[in-house]
C-alpha positions as CSV (number, residue, x, y, z in Angstrom):
1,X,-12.6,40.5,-3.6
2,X,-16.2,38.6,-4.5
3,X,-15.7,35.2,-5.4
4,X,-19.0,35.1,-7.6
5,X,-19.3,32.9,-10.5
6,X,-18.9,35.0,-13.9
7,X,-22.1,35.3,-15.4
8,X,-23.1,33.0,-18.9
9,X,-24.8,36.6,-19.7
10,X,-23.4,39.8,-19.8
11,X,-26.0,43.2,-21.2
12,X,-25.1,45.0,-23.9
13,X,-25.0,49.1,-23.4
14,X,-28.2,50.9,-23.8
15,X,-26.7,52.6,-26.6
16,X,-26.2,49.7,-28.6
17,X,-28.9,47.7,-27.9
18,X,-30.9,50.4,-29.3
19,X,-28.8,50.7,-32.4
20,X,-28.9,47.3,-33.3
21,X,-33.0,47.5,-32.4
22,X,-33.6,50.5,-35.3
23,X,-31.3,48.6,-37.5
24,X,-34.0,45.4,-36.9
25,X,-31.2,43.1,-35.4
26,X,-32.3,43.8,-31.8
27,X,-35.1,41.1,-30.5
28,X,-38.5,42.0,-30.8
29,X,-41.6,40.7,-29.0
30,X,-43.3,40.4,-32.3
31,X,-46.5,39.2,-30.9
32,X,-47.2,43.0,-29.3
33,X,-46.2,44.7,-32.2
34,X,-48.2,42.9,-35.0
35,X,-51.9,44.0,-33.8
36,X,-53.0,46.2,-36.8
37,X,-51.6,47.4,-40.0
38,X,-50.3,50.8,-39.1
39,X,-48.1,48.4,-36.6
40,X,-47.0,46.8,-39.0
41,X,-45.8,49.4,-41.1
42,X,-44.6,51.0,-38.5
43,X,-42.4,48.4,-37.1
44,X,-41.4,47.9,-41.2
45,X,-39.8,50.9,-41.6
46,X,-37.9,50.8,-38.3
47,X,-36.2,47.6,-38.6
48,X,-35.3,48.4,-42.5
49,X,-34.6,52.3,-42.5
50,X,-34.9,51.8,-46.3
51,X,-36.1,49.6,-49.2
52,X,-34.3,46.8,-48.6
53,X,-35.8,43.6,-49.3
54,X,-36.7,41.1,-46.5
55,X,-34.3,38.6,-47.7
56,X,-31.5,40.6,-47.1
57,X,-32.9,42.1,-43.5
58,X,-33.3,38.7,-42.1
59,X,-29.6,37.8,-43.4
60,X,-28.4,41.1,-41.7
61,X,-30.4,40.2,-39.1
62,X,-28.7,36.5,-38.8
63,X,-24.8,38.2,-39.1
64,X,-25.4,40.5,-36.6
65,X,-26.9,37.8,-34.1
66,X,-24.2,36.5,-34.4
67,X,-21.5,39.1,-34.3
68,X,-23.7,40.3,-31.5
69,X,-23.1,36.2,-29.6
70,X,-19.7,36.8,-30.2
71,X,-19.0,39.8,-28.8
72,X,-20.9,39.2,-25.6
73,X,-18.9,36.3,-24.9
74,X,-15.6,37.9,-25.6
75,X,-16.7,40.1,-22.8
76,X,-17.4,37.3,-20.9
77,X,-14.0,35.8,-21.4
78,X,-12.0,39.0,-20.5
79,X,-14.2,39.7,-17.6
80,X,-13.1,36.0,-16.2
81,X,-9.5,36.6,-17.4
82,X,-9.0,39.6,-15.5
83,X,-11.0,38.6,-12.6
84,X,-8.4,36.0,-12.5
85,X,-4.7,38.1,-13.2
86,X,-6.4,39.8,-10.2
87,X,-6.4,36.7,-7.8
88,X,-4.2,35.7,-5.4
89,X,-2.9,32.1,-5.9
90,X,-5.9,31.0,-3.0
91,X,-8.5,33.0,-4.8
92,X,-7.6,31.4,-8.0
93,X,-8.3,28.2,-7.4
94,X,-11.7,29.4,-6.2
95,X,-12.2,31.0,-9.4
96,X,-11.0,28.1,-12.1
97,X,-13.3,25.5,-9.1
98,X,-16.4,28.0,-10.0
99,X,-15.7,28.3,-13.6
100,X,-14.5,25.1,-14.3
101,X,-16.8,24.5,-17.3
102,X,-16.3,28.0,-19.1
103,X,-12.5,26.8,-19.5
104,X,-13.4,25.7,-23.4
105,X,-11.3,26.1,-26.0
106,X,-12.6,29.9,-27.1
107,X,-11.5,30.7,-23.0
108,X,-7.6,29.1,-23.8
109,X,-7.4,30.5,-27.3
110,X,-8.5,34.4,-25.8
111,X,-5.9,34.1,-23.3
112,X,-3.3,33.1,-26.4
113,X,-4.5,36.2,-28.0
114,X,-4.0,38.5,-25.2
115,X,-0.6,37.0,-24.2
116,X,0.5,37.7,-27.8
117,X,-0.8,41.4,-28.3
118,X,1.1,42.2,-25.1
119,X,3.4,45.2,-25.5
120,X,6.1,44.5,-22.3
121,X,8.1,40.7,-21.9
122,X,6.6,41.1,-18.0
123,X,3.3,41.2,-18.8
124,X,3.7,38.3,-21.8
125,X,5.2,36.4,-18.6
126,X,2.3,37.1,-16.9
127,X,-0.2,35.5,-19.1
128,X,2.2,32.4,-19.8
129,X,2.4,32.0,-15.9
130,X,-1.6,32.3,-15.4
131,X,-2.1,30.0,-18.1
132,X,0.1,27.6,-16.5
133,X,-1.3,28.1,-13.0
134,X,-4.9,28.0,-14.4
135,X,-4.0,24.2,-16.1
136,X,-2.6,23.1,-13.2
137,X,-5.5,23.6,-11.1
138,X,-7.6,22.1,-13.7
139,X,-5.2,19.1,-14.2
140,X,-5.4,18.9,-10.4
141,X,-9.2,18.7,-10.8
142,X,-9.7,16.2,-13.6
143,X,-7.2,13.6,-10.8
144,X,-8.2,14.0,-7.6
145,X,-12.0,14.2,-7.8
146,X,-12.6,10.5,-6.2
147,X,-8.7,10.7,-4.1
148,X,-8.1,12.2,-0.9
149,X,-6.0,15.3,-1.0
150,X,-2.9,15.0,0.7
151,X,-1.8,17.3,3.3
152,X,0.8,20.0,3.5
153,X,2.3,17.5,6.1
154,X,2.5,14.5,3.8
155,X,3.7,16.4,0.7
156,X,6.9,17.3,2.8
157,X,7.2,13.7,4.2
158,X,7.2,12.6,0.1
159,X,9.7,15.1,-0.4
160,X,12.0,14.5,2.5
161,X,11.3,10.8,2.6
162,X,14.7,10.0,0.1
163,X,16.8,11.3,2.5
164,X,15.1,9.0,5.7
165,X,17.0,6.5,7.1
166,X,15.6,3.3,8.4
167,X,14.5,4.4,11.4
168,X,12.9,7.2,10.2
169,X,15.7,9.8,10.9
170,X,17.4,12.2,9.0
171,X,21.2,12.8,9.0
172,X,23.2,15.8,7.0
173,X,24.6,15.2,4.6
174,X,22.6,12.4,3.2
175,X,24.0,8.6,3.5
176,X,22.8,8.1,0.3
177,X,24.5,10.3,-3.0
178,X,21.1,10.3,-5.0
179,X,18.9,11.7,-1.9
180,X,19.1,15.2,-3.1
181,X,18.5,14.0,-6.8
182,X,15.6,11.9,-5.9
183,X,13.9,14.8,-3.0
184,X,14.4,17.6,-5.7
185,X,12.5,15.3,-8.6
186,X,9.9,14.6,-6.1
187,X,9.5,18.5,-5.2
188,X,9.6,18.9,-9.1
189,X,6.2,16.7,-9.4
190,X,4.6,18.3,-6.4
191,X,5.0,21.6,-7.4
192,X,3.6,20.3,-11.4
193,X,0.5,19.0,-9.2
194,X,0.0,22.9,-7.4
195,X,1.0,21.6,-3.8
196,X,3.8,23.9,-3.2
197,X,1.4,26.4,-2.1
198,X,1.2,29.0,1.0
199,X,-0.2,25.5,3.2
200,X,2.9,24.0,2.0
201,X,5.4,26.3,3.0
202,X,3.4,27.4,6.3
203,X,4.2,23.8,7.3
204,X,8.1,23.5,5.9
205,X,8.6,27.1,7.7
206,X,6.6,25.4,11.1
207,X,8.7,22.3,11.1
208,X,12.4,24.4,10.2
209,X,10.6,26.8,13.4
210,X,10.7,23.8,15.8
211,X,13.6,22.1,14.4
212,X,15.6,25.0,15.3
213,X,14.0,25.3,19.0
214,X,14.8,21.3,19.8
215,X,18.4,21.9,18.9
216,X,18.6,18.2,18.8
217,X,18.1,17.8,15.2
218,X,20.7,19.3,13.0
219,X,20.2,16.8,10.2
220,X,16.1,17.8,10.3
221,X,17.2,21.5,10.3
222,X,19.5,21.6,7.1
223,X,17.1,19.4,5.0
224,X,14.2,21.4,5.7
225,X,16.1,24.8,4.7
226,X,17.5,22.4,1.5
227,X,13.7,21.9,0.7
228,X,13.4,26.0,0.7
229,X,15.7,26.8,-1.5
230,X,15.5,23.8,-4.1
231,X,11.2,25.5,-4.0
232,X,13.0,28.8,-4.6
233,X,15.3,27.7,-7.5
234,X,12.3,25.7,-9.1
235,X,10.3,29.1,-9.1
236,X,13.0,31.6,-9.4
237,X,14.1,29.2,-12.6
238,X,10.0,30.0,-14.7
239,X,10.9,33.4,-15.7
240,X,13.9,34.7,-17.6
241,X,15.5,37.8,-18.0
242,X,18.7,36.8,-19.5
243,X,16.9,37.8,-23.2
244,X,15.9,41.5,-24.2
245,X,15.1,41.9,-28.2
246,X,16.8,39.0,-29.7
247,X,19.7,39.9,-27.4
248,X,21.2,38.2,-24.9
249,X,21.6,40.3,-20.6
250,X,25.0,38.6,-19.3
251,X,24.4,39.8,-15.6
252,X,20.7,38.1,-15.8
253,X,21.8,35.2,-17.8
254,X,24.8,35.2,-14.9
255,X,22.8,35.3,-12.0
256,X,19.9,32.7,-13.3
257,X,22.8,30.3,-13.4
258,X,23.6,31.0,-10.2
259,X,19.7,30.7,-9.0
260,X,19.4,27.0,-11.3
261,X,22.6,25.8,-9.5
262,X,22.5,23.7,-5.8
263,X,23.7,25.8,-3.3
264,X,27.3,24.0,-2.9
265,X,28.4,24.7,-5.9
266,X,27.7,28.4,-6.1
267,X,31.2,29.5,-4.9
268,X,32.5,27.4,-7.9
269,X,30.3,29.6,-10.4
270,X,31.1,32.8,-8.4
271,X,34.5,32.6,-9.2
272,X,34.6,31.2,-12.5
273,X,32.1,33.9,-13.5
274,X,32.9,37.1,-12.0
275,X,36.0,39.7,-12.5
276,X,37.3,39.0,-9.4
277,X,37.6,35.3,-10.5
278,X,38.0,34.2,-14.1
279,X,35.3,35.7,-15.1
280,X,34.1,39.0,-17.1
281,X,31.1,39.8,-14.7
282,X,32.0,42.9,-12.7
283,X,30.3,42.4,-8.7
284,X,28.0,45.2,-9.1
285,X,26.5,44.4,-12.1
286,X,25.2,41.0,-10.6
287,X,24.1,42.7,-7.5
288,X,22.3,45.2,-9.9
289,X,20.7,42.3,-11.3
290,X,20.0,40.4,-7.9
291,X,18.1,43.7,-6.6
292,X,16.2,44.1,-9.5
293,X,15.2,40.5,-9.2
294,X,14.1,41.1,-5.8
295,X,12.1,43.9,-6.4
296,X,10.3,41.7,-9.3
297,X,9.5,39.2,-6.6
298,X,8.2,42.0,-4.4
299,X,5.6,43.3,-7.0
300,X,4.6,39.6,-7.9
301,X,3.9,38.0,-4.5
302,X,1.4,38.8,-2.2
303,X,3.1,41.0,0.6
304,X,4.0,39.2,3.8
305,X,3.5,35.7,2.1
306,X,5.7,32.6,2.6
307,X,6.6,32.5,-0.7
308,X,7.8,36.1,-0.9
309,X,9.9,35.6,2.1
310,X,11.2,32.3,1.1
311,X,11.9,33.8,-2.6
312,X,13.6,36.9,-1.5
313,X,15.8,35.4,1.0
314,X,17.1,32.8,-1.4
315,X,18.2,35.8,-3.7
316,X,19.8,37.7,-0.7
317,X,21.6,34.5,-0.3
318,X,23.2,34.8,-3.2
319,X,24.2,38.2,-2.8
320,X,25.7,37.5,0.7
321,X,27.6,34.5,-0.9
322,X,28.8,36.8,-3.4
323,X,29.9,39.5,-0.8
324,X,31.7,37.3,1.1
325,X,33.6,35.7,-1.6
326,X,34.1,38.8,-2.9
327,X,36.3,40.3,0.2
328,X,37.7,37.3,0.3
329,X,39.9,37.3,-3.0
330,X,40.3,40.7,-3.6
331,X,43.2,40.5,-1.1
332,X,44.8,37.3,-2.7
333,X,45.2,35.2,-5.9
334,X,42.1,32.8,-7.0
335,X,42.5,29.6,-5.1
């Protein structure tokens, strides 16, 4: 798709423009038209269709200018606002760079107006997402004009860096209790600052790649695929289906637990929360829910991205988990 800067101006149709010109709030070259008389008259009775008196033309005349302003640059807006529910995430942050300065409060308080009159919870979501995407590149602006931006290689050193030895090295589990704590509230702030993009999980997905090929680094290997899914809860976690007109979905509010939750402890909620624990949540209903998840993530990502992969796999790790524990007691009492 063009990247082109919206345009300030946008042309009314040919069919209005000459409506508002026989009603006299078009805009006239007056110096051509007032030459004789007749002109004059001429011109008169066009722009007033009737008697009215010029006092109450030129205050027509002043409304409509700027009804007229106003409509041209809610047009404007939209145009922008689609342009951008149309971007990928890399062609959006071309789009808020080159219209940085048309994001004033009439752009923010259109986009609040839209997101309201929607008529389906996905495409309310939608907006809300775009609107937080859209501040986040702008935020991102505003504080790193004059610093250097870090690379996709030193966002992951941030992130892994809590669970780093002193020499460097990485060991699974972590030595230290509060490693996971303190990488997940680090991943939390990058992915507030935009970093967590396609860059960023090209490289995680790179390093996991050769991790796996050394065969040396186990503790390497387990932290990287703990980065993955910590990204996956974090975005998984921004949109909720658990509520559908005032009411509340227990297989989706079931299963977003189960996304939220670190992977080691989702046997625990499994079992606690399904019928062939001690819970009321039959199997099939939460694999119902997982696929519909999925195919939600499918229509929302860009096809063959990292972060559809990474997104879909995390929820097909849930349902494998589920499967598995699933055979597993329905032969034998709860443990």
């Amino acid at each position: 798709m063009s990247m082109a800067t919206i345009s300030p101006t946008l042309s009314l149709p040919l069919k209005f423009s000459l409506h508002c010109a026989q009603l006299g709030f078009g805009y006239w070259n007056w110096e051509r038209l007032i030459h004789s008389k007749e002109t004059i008259t001429n011109c008169w009775q066009t722009l007033t269709c009737s008697n009215h008196t010029q006092r109450r033309r030129t205050v027509l005349c002043a409304v409509n200018k700027d009804a007229e302003q106003a409509f041209m640059k809610t047009v404007e807006v939209d145009r922008l606002i689609d342009t951008m529910r149309d971007s990928n995430p890399s062609e959006l942050e071309q789009v808020v760079v080159e219209n940085v300065l048309s994001l004033d409060e009439g752009f923010w308080i259109r986009l609040a107006a839209r997101s309201e009159t929607c008529k389906s919870e996905d495409d309310k979501k939608d907006y809300e997402e775009l609107a937080a995407c859209v501040m986040s590149i702008v935020d991102r602006l505003v504080h790193k004009t004059e610093e250097k931006i870090e690379t996709a290689t030193d966002v992951l050193k941030a992130i892994l860096n809590p669970a780093m030895d002193e020499h460097e090295e990485i060991t699974w589990p972590p030595r230290d209790p509060e490693a996971l704590k303190l990488m997940e509230k680090e991943l939390s702030t990058r992915e507030q600052e935009g970093y967590l993009d396609e860059g960023f999980l090209a490289e995680v997905n790179a390093q996991l790649r050769q991790a796996k090929e050394d065969e040396d680094k186990p503790g390497l290997q387990a932290m990287l695929q703990k980065v993955l899914q910590l990204y996956a809860s974090k975005v998984l976690g921004k949109r909720s289906y658990a509520y559908k007109g005032g009411k509340v979905i227990p297989r989706e509010k079931f299963l977003e637990s189960v996304i939220e939750a670190p992977e080691s402890i989702w046997n625990k909620l499994l079992i606690d929360g399904l019928t062939i624990g001690k819970g009321d949540i039959e199997p099939e209903d939460l694999y119902t829910a997982i696929k519909k998840r999925i195919e939600r993530v499918l229509i929302r990502t860009e096809g063959g991205s990292y972060e559809q992969r990474v997104l879909v796999e995390y929820l097909k790790g849930i349902e494998s988990r589920t499967q598995e524990l699933v055979q597993a007691l329905q032969g034998g009492p709860v443990q």
